[in-house]
C-alpha positions as CSV (number, residue, x, y, z in Angstrom):
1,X,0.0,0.0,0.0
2,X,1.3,3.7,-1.0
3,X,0.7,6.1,1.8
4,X,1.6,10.0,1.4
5,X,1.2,12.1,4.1
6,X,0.7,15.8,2.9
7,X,2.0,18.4,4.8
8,X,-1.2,21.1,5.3
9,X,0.4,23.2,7.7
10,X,3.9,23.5,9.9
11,X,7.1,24.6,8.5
12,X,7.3,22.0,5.5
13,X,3.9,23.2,4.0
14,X,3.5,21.5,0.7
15,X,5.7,19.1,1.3
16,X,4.7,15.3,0.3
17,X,6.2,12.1,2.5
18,X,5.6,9.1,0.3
19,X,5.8,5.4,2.1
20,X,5.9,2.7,-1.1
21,X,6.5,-0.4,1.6
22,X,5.2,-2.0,4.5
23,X,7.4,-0.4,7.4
24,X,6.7,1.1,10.6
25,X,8.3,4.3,11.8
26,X,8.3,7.1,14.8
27,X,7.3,10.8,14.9
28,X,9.4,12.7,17.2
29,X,11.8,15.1,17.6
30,X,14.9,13.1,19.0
31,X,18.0,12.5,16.9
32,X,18.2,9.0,16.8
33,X,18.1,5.5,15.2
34,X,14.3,5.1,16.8
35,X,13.2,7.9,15.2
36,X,13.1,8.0,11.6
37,X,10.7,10.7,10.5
38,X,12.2,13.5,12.7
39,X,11.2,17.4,13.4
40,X,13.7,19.2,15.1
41,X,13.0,22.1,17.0
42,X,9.2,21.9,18.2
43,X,8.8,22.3,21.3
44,X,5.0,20.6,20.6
45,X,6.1,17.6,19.6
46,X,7.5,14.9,22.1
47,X,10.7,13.1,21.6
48,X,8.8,10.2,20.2
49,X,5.4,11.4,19.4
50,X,3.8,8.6,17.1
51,X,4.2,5.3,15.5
52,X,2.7,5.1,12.4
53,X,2.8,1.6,10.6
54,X,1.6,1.0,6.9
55,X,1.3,-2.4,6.2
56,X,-0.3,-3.9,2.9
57,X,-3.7,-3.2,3.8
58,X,-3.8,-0.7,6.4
59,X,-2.0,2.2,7.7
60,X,-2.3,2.5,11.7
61,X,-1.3,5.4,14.4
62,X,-0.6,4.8,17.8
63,X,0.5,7.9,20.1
64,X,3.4,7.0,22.3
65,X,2.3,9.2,25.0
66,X,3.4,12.4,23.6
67,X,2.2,15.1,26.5
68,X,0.6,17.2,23.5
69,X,-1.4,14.3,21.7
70,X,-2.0,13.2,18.5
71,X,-5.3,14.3,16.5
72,X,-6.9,12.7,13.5
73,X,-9.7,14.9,11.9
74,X,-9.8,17.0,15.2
75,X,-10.3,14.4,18.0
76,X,-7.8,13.2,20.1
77,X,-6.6,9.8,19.9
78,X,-4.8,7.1,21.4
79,X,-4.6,4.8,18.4
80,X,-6.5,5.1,14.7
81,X,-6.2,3.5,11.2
82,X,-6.1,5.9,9.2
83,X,-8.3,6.4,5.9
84,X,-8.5,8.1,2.6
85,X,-8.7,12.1,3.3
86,X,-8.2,11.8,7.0
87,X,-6.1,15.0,8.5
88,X,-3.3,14.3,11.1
89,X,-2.3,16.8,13.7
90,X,0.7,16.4,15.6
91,X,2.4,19.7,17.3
92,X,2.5,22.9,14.7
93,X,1.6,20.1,11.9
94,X,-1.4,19.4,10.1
95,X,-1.5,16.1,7.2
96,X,-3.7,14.8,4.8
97,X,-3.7,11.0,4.1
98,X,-3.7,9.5,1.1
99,X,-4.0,5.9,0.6
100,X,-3.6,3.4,-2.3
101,X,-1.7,1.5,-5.0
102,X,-0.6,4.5,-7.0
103,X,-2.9,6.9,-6.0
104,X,-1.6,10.7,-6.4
105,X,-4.8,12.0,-5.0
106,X,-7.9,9.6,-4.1
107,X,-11.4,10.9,-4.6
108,X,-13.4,13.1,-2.3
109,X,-14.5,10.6,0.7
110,X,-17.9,11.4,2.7
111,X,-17.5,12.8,6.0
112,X,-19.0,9.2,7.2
113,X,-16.7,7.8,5.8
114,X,-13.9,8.7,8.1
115,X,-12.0,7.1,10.9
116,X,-14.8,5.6,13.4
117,X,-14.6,4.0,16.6
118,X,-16.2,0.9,17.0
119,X,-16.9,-0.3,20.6
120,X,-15.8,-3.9,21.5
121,X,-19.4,-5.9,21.3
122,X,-19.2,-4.4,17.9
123,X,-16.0,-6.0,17.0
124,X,-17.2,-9.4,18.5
125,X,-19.8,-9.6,16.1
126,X,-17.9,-8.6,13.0
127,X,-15.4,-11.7,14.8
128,X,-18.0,-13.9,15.2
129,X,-19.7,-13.6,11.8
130,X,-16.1,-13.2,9.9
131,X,-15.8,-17.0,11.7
132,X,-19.1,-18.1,11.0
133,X,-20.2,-18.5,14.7
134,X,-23.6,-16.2,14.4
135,X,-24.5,-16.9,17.9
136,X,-23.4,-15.2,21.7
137,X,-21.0,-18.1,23.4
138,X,-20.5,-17.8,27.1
139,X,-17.1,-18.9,27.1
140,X,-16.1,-16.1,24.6
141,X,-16.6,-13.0,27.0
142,X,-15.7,-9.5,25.2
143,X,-13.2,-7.7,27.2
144,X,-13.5,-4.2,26.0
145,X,-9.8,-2.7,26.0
146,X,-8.9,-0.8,29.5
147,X,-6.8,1.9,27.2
148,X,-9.8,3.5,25.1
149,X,-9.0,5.0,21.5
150,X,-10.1,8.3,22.3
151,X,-9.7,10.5,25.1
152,X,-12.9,10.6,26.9
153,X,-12.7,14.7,27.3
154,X,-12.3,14.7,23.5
155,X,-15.5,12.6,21.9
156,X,-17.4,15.4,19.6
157,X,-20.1,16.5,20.9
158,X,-23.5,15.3,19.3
């Protein structure tokens, strides 16, 4: 999968990073080996900010803690795959994602399209049916995740 990240704002406005290869790197501003997609000099952005991964199928975000978070399309998160159109913030730095084979520029995605959270009975059944087991087990509790994806402070209102 092709992932380029588009600088929107931040000193390197217009910029494009292009990932061609299933790899996994860190965000920060630290000078060293662990950190391979570094920006020097913001005091916004933690020494190691964010892992992204891009796999075949998927690109994913995880925050490492940073003390200033990590946004994608304006709420705060703990962890996200990211989509077509999504925007990134991270410190002084806004991104657009783009995702595909060899897509320069995907078409325009519906807002409801975006990132979602989905809550861990919902994941069961998408388990469960993906399995073909349509029916609740007892032995199989669901054990929603003690580290939630979003910071509850954060959730958009409705």
């Amino acid at each position: 999968m092709k992932v380029i990240l588009e600088v929107l704002s931040g000193p390197q406005k217009g910029k494009n990073f292009v990932f061609e290869r299933p790899e996994a790197f860190v965000i920060g501003r630290k000078k060293n080996e662990r950190v391979q997609f570094r920006i020097p000099r913001d005091p916004f952005l933690s020494r190691y900010h964010l892992l992204i991964e891009v796999n075949r199928t998927q690109c994913l975000l995880r925050d490492l803690g940073s003390t200033n978070g990590t946004r994608v399309n304006g709420t705060r998160v703990r962890r996200a795959a990211l989509l077509p159109n999504d925007q990134l913030s991270i410190a002084n730095y806004k991104f657009r994602v783009y995702l595909g084979p060899d897509l320069p520029e995907p078409p325009p995605v519906a807002a409801a399209d975006h990132t979602q959270q989905l809550d861990a009975g919902e994941v069961a059944d998408l388990l469960r049916k993906a399995h073909g087991r349509h029916t609740e087990r007892a032995d199989e509790p669901v054990h929603p995740n003690p580290l939630p994806d979003v910071y509850p402070d954060d959730r958009p209102s409705t």
